[in-house]
VEXPA-529991 format. One line per 5 residues: number of its first residue (from 0); their letters; for each residue x, y, z of N, C-alpha, C. Coordinates in steps of 0.02 Angstrom, whole numbers. Example, Ala and Ser with C-alpha at 12.3 -4.5 7.8 and 13.67 -1.06 7.14 Angstrom:
% VEXPA-529991
0) as) 660,-284,390,615,-225,390,660,-165,390 ~ 642,-112,354,684,-53,357,645,2,394 $
***
This chain:
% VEXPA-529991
0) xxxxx) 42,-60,0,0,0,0,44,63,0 ~ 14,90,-51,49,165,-61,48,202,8 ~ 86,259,34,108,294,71,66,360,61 ~ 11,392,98,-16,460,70,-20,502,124 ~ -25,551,100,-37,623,154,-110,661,111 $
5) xxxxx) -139,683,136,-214,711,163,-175,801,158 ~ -201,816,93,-166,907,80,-226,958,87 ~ -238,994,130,-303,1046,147,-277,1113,144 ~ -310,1145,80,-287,1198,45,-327,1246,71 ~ -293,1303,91,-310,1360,116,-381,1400,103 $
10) xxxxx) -385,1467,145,-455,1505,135,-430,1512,44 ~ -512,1518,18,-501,1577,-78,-452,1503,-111 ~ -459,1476,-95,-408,1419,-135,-451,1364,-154 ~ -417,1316,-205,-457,1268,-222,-398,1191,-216 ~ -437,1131,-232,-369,1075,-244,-331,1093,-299 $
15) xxxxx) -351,1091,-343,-314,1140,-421,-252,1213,-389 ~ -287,1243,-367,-218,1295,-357,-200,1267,-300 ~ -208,1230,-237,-165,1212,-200,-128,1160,-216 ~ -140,1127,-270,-81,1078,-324,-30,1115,-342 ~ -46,1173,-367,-4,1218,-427,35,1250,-389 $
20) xxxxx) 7,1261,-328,72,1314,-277,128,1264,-223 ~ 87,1172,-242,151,1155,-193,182,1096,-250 ~ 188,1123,-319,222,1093,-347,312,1047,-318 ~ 338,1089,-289,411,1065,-269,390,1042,-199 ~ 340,1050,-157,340,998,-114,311,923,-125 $
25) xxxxx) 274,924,-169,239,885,-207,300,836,-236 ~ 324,839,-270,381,819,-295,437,782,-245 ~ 453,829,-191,505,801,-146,476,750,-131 ~ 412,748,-89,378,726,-61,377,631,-103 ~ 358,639,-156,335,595,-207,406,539,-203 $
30) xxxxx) 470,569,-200,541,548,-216,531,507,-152 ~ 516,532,-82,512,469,-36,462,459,-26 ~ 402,426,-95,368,378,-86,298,380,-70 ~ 278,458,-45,222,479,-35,163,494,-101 ~ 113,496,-96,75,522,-134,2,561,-102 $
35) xxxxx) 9,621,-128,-44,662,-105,-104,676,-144 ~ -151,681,-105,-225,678,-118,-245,770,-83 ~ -265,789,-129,-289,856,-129,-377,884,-141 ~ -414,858,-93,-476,860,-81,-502,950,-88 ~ -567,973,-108,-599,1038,-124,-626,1054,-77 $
40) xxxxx) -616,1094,-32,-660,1119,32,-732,1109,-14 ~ -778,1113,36,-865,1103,-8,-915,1176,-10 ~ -856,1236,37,-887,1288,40,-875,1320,-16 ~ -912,1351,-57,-918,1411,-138,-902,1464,-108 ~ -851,1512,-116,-856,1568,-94,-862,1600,-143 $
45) xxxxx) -908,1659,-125,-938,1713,-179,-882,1778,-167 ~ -857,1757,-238,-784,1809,-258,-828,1883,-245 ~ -901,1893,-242,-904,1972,-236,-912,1980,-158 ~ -903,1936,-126,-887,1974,-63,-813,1989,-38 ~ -790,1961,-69,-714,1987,-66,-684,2048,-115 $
50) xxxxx) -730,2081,-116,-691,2141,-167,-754,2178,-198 ~ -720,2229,-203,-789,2290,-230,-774,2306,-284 ~ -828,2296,-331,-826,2301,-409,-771,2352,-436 ~ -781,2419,-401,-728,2471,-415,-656,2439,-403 ~ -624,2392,-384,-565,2364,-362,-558,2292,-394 $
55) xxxxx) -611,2261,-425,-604,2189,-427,-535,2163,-501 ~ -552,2225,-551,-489,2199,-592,-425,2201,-542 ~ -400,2229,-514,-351,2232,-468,-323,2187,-426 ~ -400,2165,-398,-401,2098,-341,-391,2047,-377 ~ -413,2045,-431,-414,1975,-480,-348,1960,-513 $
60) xxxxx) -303,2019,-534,-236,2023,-537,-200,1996,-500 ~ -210,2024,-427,-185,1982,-371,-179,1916,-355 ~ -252,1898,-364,-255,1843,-360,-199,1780,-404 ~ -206,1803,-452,-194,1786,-512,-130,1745,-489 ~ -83,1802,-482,8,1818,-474,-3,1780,-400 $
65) xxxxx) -32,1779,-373,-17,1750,-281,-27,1664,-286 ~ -63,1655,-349,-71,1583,-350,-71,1544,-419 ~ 1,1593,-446,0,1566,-523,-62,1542,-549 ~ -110,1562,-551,-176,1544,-593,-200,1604,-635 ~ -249,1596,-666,-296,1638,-696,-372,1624,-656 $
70) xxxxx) -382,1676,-637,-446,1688,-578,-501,1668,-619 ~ -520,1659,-690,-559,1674,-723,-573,1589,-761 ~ -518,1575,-793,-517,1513,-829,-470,1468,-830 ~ -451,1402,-810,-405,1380,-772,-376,1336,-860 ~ -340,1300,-831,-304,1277,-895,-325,1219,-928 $
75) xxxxx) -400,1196,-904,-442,1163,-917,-510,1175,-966 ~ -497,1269,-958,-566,1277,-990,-613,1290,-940 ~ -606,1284,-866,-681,1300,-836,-649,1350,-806 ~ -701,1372,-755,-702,1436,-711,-672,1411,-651 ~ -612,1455,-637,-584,1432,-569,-613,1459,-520 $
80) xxxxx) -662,1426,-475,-687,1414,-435,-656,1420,-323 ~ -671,1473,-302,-627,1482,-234,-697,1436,-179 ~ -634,1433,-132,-702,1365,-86,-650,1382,-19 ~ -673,1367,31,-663,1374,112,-685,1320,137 ~ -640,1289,192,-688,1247,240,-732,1275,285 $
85) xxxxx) -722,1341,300,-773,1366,345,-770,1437,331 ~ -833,1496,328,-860,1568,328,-880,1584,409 ~ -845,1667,411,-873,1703,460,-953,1708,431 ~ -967,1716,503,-1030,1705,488,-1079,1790,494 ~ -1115,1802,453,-1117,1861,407,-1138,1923,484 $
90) xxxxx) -1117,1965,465,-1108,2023,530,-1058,2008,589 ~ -1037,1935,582,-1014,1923,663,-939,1952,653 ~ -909,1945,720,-831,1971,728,-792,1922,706 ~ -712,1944,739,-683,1898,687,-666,1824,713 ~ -709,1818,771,-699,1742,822,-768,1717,799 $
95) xxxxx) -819,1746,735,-891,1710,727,-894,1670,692 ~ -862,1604,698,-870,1559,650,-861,1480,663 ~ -920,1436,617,-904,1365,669,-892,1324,612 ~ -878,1257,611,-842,1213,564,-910,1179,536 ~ -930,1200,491,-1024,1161,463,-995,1093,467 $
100) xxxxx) -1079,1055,483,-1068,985,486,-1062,970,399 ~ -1081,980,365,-1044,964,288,-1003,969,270 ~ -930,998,296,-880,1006,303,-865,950,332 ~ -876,921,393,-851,891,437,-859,811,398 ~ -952,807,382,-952,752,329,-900,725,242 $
105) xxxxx) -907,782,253,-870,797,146,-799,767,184 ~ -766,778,237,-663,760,249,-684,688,251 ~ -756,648,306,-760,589,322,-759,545,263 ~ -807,567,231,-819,504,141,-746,514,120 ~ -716,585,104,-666,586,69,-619,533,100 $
110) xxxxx) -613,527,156,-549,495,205,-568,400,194 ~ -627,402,188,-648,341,173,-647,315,94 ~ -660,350,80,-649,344,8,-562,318,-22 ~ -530,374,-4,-463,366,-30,-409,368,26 ~ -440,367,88,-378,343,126,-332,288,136 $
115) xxxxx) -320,259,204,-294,294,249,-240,351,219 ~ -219,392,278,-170,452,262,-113,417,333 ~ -46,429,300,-5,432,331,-10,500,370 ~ -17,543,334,9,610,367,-51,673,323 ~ -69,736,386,-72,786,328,-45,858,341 $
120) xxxxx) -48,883,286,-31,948,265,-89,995,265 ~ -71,1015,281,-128,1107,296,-82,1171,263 ~ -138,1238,258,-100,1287,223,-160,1330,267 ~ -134,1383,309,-178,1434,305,-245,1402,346 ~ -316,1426,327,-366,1394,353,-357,1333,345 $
125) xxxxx) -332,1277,306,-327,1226,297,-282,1184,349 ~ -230,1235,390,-181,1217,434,-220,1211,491 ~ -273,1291,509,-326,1268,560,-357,1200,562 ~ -382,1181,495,-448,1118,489,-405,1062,520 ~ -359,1062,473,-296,1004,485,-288,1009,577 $
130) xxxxx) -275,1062,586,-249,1042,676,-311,1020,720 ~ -384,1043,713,-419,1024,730,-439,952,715 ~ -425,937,654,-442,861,633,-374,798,695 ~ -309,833,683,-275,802,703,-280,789,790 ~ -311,821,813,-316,826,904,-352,766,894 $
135) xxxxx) -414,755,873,-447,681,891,-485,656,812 ~ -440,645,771,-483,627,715,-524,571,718 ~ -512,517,732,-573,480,716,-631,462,771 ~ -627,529,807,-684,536,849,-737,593,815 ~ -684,638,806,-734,699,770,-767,679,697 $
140) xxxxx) -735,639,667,-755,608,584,-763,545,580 ~ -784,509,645,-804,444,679,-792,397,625 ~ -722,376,622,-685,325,591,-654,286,626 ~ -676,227,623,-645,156,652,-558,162,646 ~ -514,140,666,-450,139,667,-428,67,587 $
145) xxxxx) -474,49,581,-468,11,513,-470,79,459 ~ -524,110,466,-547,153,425,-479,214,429 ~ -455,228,453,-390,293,470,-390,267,538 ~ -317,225,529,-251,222,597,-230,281,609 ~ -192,283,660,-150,322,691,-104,365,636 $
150) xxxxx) -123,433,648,-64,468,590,-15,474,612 ~ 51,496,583,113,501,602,144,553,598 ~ 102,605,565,144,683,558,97,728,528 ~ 94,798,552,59,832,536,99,891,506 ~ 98,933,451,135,990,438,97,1029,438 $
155) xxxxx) 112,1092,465,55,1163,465,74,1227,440 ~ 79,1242,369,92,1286,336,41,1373,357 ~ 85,1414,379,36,1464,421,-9,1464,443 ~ -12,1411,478,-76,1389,535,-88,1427,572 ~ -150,1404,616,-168,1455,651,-221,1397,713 $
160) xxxxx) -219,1379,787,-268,1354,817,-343,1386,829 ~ -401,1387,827,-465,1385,784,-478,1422,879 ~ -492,1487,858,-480,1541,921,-567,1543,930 ~ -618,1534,891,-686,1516,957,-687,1489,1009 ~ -727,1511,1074,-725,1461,1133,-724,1380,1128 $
165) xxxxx) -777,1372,1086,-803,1295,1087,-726,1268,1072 ~ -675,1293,1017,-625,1245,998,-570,1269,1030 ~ -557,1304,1076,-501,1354,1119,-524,1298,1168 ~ -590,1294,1194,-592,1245,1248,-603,1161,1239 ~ -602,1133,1165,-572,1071,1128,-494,1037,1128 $
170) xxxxx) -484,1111,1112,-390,1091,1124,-364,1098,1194 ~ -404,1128,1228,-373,1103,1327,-368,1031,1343 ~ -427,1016,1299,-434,931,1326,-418,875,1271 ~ -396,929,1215,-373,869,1175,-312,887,1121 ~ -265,900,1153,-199,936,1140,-178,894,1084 $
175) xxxxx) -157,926,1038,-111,902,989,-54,822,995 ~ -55,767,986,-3,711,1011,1,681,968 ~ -4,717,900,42,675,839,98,725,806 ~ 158,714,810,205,713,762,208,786,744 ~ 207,846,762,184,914,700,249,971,706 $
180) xxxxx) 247,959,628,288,1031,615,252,1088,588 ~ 268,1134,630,229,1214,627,263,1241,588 ~ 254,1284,532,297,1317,490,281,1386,480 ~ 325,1456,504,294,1506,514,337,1571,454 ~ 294,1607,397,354,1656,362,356,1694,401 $
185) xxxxx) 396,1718,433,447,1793,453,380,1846,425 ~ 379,1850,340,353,1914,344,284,1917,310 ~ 242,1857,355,168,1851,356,135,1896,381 ~ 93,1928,355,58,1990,366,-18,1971,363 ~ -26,1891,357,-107,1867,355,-127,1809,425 $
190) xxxxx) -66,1762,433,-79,1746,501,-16,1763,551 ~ -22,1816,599,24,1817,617,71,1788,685 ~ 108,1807,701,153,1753,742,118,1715,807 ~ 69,1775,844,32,1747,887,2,1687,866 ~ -29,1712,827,-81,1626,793,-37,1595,780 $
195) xxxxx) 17,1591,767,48,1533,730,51,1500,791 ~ 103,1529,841,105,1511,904,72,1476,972 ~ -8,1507,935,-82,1458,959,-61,1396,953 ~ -61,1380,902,-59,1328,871,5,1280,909 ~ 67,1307,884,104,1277,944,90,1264,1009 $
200) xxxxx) 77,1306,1044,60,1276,1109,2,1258,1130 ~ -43,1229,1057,-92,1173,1092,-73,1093,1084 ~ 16,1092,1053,27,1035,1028,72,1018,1111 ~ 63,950,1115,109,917,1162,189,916,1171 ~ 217,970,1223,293,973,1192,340,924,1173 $
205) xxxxx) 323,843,1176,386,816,1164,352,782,1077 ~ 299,810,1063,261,813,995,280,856,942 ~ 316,944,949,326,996,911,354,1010,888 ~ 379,1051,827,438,1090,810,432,1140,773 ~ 459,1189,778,438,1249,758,502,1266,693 $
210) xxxxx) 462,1280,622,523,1310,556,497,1349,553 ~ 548,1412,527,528,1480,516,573,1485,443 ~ 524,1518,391,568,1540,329,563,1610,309 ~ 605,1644,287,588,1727,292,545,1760,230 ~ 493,1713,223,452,1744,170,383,1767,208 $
215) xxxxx) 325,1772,155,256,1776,189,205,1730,201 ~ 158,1732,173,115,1711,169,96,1639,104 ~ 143,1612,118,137,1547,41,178,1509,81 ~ 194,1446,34,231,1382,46,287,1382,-16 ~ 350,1387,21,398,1375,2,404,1320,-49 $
220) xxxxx) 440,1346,-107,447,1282,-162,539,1267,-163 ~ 577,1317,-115,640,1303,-136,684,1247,-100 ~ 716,1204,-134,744,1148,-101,780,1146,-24 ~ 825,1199,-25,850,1211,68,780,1207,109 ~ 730,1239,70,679,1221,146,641,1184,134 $
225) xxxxx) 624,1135,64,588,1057,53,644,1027,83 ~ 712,1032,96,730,966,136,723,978,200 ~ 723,1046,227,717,1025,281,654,1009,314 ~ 593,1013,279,530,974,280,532,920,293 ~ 557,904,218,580,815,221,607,784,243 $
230) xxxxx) 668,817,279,714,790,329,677,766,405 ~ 629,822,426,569,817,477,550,755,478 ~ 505,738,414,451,688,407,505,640,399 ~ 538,626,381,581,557,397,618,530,448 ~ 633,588,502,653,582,571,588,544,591 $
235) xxxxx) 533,596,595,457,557,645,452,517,611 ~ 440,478,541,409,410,551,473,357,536 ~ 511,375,550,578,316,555,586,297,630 ~ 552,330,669,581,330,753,506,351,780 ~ 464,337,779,371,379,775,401,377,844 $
240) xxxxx) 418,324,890,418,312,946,457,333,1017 ~ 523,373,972,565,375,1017,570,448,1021 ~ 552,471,1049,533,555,1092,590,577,1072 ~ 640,552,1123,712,592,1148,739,601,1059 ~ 742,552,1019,795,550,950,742,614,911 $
245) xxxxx) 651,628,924,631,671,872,630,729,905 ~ 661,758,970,656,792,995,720,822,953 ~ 792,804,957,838,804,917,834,823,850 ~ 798,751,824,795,795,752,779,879,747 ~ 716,876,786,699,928,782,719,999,798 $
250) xxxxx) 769,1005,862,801,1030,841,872,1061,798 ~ 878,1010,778,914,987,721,891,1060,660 ~ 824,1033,639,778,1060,599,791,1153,590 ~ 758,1152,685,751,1226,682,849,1263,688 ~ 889,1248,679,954,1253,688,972,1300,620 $
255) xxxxx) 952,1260,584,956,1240,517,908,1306,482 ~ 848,1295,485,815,1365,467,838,1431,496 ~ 862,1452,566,864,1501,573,945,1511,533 ~ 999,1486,511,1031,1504,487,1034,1494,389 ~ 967,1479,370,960,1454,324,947,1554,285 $
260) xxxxx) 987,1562,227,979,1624,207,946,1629,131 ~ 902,1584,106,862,1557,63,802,1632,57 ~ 810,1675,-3,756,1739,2,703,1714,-43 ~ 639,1712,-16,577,1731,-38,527,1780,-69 ~ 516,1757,-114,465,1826,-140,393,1800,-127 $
265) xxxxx) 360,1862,-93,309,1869,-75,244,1904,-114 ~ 185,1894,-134,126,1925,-148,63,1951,-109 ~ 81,1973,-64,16,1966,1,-50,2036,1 ~ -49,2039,-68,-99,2113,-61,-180,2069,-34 ~ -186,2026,-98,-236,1995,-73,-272,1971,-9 $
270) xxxxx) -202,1939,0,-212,1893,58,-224,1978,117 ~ -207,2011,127,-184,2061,169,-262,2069,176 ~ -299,2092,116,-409,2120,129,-415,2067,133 ~ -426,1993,140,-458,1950,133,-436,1966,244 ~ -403,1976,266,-390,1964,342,-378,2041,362 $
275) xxxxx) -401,2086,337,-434,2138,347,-525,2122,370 ~ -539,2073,325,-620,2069,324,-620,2029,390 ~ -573,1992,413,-599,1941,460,-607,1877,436 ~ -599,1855,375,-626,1797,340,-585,1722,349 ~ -528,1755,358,-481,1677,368,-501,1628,436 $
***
């Protein structure tokens, strides 16, 4: 049986552009053996609430360049299509928002369908869904341990832990205890360090590790920091078991990034109103 990871693509994103933007992790990834499955959030988001007609060629530009796509017509011929796992909910602040049970159903069939997952990947809201899935998955998406075993690693590309009460007081009692690397850009201007940091410390400390790369708001495609990804995920599931050796790796890992001088280019206009509105 093939080896897979479970990829949950950010707010305004789809499986299609979250393919297209982790091309070189995709790839590394593939070389040891993995293969990823890139599921469609089931939420439609209506591109006119994100932008006001007077601004939308602009926004759509943005878009465009932030996720190598064309906002309009994808390379297929259809309409590229933006989707969310979860919407603020209309007037509320920026803590008003809950995870729909069709959401929660749409990950279960999917996971049944084409699982098990060794491991998954998150981006953004998708890093939220992902950390929430990972605290107790097959309680919350009530899967037998035939149906999805035990995962072995979680990666969280500008994550963020899911700051409503109900899930602020989920993660007290059901802390993070698989495998996770937190990955935070330096010069993210959409989730910023606090949240990232949420997120860390709802994970179990001899469970964590924290990479930092000095870009923004995206996922790194350049090789110094796909290996040291990959270097991660092959420490935890070569040793799942032995604390003290992934504690090491890990910091091994973060050693390594902070002297890692690898420059990033960034696009974050978009992303910048989309968490102006509150929406991520």
């Amino acid at each position: 049986m093939s080896k897979k990871i479970l990829m949950l693509h950010g707010f305004v994103q789809s499986d299609r552009i979250f393919s297209a933007k982790t091309g070189g992790l995709r790839k590394a990834l593939k070389k040891m053996g993995y293969e990823l499955d890139y599921p469609c959030a089931p939420i439609l988001v209506d591109k006119s609430s994100l932008m006001s007609s007077s601004s939308q060629k602009e926004v759509e530009a943005s878009v465009a360049k932030q996720f190598n796509t064309d906002l309009g017509v994808g390379k297929d011929g259809s309409e590229n299509q933006l989707y969310g796992w979860w919407q603020r909910k209309a007037g509320g602040d920026f803590y008003s928002y809950e995870i729909p049970q069709n959401t929660l159903d749409f990950l279960r069939q999917y996971i049944v369908e084409n699982g098990p997952y060794d491991g998954v990947i998150g981006f953004s809201q998708g890093g939220g869904m992902g950390a929430y899935l990972v605290s107790d998955l097959n309680n919350l998406l009530n899967l037998s341990k035939e149906q999805q075993p035990d995962l072995k690693f979680f990666v969280a590309f500008s994550a963020f832990r899911l700051e409503p009460e109900q899930y602020a007081q989920h993660f007290k009692t059901h802390p993070i205890s698989v495998p996770t690397l937190v990955i935070q850009g330096e010069l993210d201007t959409v989730v910023s360090e606090t949240r990232v940091m949420s997120l860390y410390d709802a994970i179990l400390p001899q469970y964590r590790a924290l990479l930092k790369h000095h870009g923004g708001h995206f996922i790194p495609n350049q090789k110094p920091f796909l290996n040291q990804v990959c270097g991660w995920i092959q420490s935890v599931t070569t040793n799942p078991s032995n604390d003290e050796d992934m504690d090491i790796d890990m910091n091994s890992i973060k050693s390594s990034a902070k002297s890692s001088s690898t420059q990033l280019q960034m696009d974050d206009d978009l992303l910048d109103m989309i968490d102006s509105m509150g929406k991520l």
